[in-house]
C-alpha positions in Angstrom: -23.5 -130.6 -83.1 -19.9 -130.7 -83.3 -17.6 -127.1 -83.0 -14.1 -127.7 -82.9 -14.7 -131.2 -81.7 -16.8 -130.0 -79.1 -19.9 -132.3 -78.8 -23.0 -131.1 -76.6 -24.5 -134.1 -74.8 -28.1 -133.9 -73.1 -27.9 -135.9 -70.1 -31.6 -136.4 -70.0 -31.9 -135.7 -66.2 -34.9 -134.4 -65.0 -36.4 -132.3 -68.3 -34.7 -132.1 -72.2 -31.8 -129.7 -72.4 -32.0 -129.4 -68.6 -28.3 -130.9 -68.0 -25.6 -131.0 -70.4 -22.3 -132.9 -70.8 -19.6 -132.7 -73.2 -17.4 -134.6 -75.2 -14.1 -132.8 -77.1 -12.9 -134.9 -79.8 -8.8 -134.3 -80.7 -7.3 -136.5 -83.2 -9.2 -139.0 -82.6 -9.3 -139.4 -79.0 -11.7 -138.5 -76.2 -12.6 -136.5 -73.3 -15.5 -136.0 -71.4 -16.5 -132.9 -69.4 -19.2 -133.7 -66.8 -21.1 -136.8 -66.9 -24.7 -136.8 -66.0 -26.2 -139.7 -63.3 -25.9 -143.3 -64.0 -28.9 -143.1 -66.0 -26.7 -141.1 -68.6 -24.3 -143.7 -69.0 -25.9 -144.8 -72.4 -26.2 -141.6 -73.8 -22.5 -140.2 -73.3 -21.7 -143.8 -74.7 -24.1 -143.2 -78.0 -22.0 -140.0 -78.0 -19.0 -141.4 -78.7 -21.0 -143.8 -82.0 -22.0 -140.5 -83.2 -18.3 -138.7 -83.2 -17.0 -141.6 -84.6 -14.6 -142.9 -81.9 -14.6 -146.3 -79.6 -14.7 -146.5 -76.0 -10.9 -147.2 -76.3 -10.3 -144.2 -77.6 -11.5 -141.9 -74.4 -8.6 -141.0 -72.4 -10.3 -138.3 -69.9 -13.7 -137.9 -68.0 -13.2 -134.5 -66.4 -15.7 -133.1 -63.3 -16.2 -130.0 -62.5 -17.5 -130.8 -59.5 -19.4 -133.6 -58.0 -22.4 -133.4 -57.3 -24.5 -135.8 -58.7 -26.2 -134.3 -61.9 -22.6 -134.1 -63.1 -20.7 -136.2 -61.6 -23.3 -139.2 -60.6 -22.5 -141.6 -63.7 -18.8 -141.4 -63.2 -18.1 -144.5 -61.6 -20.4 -146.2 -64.4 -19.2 -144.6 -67.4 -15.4 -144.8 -66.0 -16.2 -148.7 -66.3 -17.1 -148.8 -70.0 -13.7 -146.8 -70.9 -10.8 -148.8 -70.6 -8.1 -146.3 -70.9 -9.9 -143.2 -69.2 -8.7 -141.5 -65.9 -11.1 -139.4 -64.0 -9.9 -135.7 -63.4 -11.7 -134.3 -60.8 -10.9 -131.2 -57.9 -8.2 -132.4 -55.1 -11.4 -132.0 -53.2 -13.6 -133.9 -54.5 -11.5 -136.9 -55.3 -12.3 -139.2 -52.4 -15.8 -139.1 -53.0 -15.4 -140.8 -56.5 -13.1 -143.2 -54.5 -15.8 -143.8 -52.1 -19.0 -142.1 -52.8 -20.7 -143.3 -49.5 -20.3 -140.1 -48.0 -22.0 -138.6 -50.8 -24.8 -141.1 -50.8 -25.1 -140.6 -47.1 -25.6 -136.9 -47.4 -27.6 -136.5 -50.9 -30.1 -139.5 -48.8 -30.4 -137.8 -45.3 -31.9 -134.4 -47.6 -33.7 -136.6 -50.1 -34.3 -140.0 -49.0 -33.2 -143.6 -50.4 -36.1 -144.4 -52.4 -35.8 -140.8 -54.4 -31.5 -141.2 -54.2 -32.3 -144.7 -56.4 -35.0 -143.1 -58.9 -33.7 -140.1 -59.4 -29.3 -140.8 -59.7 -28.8 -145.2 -59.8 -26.5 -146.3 -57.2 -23.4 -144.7 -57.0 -20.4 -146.9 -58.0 -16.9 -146.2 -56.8 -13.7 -145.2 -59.4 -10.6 -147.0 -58.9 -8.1 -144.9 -56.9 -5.3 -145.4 -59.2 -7.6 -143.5 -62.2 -8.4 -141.1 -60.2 -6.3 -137.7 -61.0 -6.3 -135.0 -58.7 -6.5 -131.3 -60.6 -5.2 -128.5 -58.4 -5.5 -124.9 -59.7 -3.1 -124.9 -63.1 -3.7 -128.7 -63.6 -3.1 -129.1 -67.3 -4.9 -131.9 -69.5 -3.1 -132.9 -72.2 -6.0 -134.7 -74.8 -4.1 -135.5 -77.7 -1.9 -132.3 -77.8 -4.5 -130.1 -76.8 -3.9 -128.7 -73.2 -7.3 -128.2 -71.1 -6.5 -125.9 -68.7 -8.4 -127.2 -65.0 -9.0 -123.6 -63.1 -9.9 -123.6 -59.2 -13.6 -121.6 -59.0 -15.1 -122.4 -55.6 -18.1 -120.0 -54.8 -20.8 -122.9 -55.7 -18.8 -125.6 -54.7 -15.6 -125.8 -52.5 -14.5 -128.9 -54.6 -15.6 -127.1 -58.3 -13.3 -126.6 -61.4 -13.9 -124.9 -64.9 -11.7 -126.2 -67.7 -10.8 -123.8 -70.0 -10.0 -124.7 -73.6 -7.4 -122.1 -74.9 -7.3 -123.6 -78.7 -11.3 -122.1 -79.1 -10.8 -119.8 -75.9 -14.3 -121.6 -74.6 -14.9 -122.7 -70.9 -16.9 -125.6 -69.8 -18.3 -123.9 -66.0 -20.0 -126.5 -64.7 -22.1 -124.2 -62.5 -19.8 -121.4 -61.6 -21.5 -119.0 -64.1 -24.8 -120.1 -63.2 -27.9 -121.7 -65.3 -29.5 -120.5 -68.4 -32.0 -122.7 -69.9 -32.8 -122.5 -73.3 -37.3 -121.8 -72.6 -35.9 -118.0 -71.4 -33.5 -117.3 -75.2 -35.4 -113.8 -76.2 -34.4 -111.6 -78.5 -32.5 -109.9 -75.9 -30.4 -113.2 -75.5 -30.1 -115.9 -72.8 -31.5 -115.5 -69.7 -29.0 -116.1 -66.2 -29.1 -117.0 -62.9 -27.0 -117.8 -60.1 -26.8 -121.5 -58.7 -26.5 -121.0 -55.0 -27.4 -124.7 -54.0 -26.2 -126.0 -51.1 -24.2 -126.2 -49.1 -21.2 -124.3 -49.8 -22.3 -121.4 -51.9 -19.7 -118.1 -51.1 -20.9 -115.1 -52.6 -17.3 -113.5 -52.0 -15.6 -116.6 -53.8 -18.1 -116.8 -56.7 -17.9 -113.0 -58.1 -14.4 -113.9 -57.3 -14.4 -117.4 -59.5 -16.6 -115.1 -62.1 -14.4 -112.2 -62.6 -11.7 -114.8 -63.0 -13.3 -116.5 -66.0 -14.3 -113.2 -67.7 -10.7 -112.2 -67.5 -10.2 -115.1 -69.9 -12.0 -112.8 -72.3 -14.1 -116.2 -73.4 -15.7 -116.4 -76.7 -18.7 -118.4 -74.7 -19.2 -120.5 -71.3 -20.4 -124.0 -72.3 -23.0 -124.4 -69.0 -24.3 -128.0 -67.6 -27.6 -126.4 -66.9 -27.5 -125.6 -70.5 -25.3 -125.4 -73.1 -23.3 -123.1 -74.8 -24.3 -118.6 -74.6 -22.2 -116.2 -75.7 -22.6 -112.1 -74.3 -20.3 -113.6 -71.5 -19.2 -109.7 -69.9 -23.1 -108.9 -70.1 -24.4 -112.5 -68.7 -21.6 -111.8 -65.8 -22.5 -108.4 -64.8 -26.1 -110.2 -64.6 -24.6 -112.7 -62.6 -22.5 -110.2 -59.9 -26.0 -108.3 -59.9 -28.3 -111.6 -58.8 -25.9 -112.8 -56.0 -26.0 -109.3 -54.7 -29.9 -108.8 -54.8 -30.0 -112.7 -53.8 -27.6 -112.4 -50.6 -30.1 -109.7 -49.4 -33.1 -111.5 -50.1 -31.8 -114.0 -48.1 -30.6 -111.4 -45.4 -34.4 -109.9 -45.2 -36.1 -113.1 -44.8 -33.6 -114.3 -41.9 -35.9 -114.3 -38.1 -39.1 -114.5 -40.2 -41.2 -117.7 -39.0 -41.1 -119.6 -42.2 -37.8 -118.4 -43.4 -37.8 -120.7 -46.4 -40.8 -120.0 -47.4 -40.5 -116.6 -47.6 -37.1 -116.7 -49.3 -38.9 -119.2 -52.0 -41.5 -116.6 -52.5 -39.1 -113.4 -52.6 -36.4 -115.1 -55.1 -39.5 -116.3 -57.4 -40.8 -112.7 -57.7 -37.1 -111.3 -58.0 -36.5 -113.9 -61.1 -39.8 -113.2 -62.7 -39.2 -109.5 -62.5 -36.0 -110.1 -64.3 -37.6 -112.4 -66.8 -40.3 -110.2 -67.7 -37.5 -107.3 -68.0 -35.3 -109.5 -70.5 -38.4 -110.3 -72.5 -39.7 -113.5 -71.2 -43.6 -113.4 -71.3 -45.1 -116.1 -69.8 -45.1 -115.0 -66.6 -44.3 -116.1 -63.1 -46.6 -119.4 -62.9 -44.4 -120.7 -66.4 -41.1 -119.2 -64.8 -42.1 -121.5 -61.5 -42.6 -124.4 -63.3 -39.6 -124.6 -65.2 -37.3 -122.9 -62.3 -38.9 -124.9 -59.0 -36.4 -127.1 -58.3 -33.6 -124.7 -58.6 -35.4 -122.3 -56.6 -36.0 -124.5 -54.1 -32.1 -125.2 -53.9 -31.0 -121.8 -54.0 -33.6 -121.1 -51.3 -31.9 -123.9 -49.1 -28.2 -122.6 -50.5 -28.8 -119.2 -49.2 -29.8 -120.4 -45.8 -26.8 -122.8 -45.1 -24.4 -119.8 -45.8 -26.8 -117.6 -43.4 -26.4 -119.7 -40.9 -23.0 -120.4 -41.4 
């Protein structure tokens, strides 16, 4: 589907419409937002088949941030686009220069074998198409200027690019995940990302109000896609980091800490759930929300500790 020239691409990492990626189409040139892993390499490139545009014809990929369901594939996909740079945080940029810090880190937490499966090998950009984005960083695709915004909270290194011709903002996961399974008739369903290991519960209501003051028509999420209600899905947001900070708080000295955290946020979510109109209860809500969980859980604990 294409609003605008806005193109929603599912990644295919871990689950469909689980992680997203865009492509914005201008007069006939390109930019991606986000990327996927390696493994998503052939999909952002059937993309471009689909808009009707070459390779040739992408000038940008832009990260929000990278870690490696969004920013995994750079290196790859960078490759197959002869005239694109790679806009990423001031941050972040050495690690697409040399991602071996990156590998080093995601491995020590997950292990090699599960770092190949689950991301591809990580392949270095070239440091003369890497482009560093500080706060104000303006992207010009064709005439029309994507605005790179500074929104640290889940991420240090973590941008949102806001695109004032549709007044939209691609948020990477500043304003959280909502996953298509939770849509009631209420609306979409949010949650925090508070994966490790530099969530800031001070910067990211911060980075939130920020965006809202955009007065956005929608947030286009990686973890998924575009939702609208963007002053209610925020005072959801500021209301889970809150309640999430002092679950976290609570289950600090108890003998399994993580395990208890696991437990209290799964309850806390399917609370919510059943509250916006979700009803398949909190073995479904586990299933589909485990892994990200299991991150916040660990998020939560690095900042604790910090």
């Amino acid at each position: 589907m294409a609003d605008h020239g806005i193109h929603t691409i599912d990644t295919g990492f871990v689950r469909p419409r689980f992680d997203a990626a865009y492509l914005l189409v201008e007069n006939g040139r390109g930019a991606f937002i986000d990327c996927g892993t390696q493994f998503a390499v052939p999909r952002m490139l059937a993309a471009l088949d689909a808009a009707g545009i070459a390779a040739a014809d992408v000038d940008w990929l832009i990260l929000t941030h990278v870690h490696l369901d969004h920013a995994g594939g750079a290196g790859e996909l960078i490759a197959q686009l002869p005239n694109a740079r790679l806009v990423v945080h001031p941050r972040g940029a050495r690690h697409m220069i040399d991602p071996s810090v990156l590998w080093a880190g995601a491995s020590a937490v997950y292990g090699e074998a599960v770092m190949e499966r689950t991301y591809g090998r990580l392949r270095p950009v070239p440091a003369e198409r890497v482009v560093e984005a500080p706060d104000g960083h303006v992207v010009d695709l064709a005439g029309r200027a994507l605005h790179c915004l500074d929104t640290p909270g889940h991420a240090r290194h973590h941008l949102t690019v806001h695109d004032p011709r549709t007044n939209v903002c691609f948020t990477g996961d500043v304003f959280g995940l909502s996953y298509r399974e939770f849509d009631t008739a209420s609306g979409p369903f949010i949650l925090p990302t508070t994966s490790p290991v530099q969530f800031d519960p001070a910067a990211l209501h911060a980075s939130i109000d920020r965006l809202v003051a955009l007065k956005p028509v929608a947030m286009y999420l990686t973890h998924y896609g575009r939702v609208e209600q963007v002053e209610k899905l925020a005072a959801d947001l500021h209301a889970q980091i809150d309640a999430m900070v002092s679950l976290a708080r609570a289950a600090h000295g108890k003998p399994d800490r993580h395990a208890a955290l696991v437990e209290s946020l799964c309850d806390y979510y399917a609370a919510r759930a059943r509250d916006h109109g979700w009803q398949q209860g909190r073995d479904a809500l586990r299933e589909l929300l485990g892994m990200d969980i299991e991150l916040n859980a660990q998020g939560l604990e690095v900042w604790l500790d910090r």
